[in-house]
C-alpha positions in Angstrom: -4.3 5.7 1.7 -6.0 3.6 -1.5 -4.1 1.7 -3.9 -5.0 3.8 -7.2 -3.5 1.5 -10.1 -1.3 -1.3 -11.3 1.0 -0.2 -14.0 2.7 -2.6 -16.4 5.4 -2.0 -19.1 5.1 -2.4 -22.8 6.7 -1.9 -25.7 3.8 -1.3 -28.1 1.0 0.8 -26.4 -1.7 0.8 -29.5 -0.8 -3.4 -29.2 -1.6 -3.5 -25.6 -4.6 -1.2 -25.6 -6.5 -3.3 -28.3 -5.7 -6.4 -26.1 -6.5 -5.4 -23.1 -10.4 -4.1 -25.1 -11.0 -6.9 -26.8 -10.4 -9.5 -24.3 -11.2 -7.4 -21.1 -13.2 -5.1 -22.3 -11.0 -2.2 -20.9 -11.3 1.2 -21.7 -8.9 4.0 -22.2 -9.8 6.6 -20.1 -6.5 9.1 -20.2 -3.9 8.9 -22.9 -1.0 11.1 -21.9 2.2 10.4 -24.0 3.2 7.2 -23.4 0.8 6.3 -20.4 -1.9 4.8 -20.7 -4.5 4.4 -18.3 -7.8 2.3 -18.7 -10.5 1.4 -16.6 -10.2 -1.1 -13.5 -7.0 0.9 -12.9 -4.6 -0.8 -15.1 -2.1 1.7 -16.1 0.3 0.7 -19.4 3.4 2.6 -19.7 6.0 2.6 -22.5 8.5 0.5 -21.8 11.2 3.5 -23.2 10.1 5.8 -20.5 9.9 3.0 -17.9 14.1 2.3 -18.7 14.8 5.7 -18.5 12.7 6.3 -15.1 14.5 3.3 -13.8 17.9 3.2 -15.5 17.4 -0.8 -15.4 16.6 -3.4 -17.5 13.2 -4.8 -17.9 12.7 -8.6 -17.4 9.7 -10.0 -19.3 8.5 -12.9 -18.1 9.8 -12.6 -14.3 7.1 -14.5 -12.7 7.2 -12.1 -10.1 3.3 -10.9 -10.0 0.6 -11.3 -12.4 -3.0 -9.6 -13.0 -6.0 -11.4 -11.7 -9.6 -11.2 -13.4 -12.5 -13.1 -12.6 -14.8 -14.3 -15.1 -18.5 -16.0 -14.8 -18.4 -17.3 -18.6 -14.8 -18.7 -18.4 -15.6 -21.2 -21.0 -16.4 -18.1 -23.6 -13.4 -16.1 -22.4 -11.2 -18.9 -23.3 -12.8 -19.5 -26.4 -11.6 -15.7 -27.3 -8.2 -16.4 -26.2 -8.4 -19.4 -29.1 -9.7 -16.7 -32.0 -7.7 -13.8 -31.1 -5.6 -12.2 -33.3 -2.4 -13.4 -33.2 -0.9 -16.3 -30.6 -1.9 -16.4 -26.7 1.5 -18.0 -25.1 -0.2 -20.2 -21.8 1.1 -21.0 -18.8 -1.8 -23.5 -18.5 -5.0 -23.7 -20.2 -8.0 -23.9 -18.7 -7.8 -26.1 -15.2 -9.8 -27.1 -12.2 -8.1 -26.3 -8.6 -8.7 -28.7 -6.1 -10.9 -26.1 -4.3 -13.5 -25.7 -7.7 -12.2 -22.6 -9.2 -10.9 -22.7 -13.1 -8.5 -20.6 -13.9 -6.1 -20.1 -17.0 -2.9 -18.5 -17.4 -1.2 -16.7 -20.3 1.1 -13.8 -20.6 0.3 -10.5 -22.7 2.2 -9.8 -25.9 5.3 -7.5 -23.1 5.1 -10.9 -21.0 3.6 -9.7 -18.3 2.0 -12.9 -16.8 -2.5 -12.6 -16.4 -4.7 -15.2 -14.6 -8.2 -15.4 -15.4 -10.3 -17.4 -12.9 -14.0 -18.1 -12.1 -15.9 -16.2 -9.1 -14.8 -17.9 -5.6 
């Protein structure tokens, strides 16, 4: 058995898709009504179809998991998180663990909660 993908709700799909390319250079590689999946496995589904597949509510923000990319140029990557588009809501900017690593922590426009850290 291999873990294939990580799917995440949204509520705006052409939103997410141009977030996740510009900052993460993701691509789409299938579209199929209201799933999207892009490269690295991330798969973004509409957060109408998610409700109805579920019959529950969806809680943004739940700090229950997040998506974890490393980055070599940190520095630069945080300096797109300053000029993009519209606001990046942090959980903390740019910080040194104790062990070395810099990491910083922000949430997509759905709230789903993304750490970006340096190569351990």
């Amino acid at each position: 058995m291999k873990l294939r993908n990580v799917l995440i709700v949204v509520n705006d799909l052409e939103k997410s898709i141009a977030f996740y390319q510009e900052l993460f250079g993701l691509e789409v590689i299938l579209d199929q009504d209201g799933n999207v999946i892009m490269t690295e496995g991330l798969v973004l589904q509409d957060a109408k179809i998610w409700k109805k597949f579920l019959d529950r509510e969806i809680i943004p923000r739940n700090h229950s998991c997040e998506l974890y990319f490393e980055e070599q140029n940190i520095e630069e990557f945080v300096d797109k998180l300053e000029h993009y588009r519209e606001p990046i809501e942090y959980v903390n900017r740019l910080m040194t663990h104790s062990w070395g690593q810099q990491v910083v922590r922000f949430y997509d426009p759905d709230g789903n909660l993304i750490e970006v850290g340096t190569p351990m």
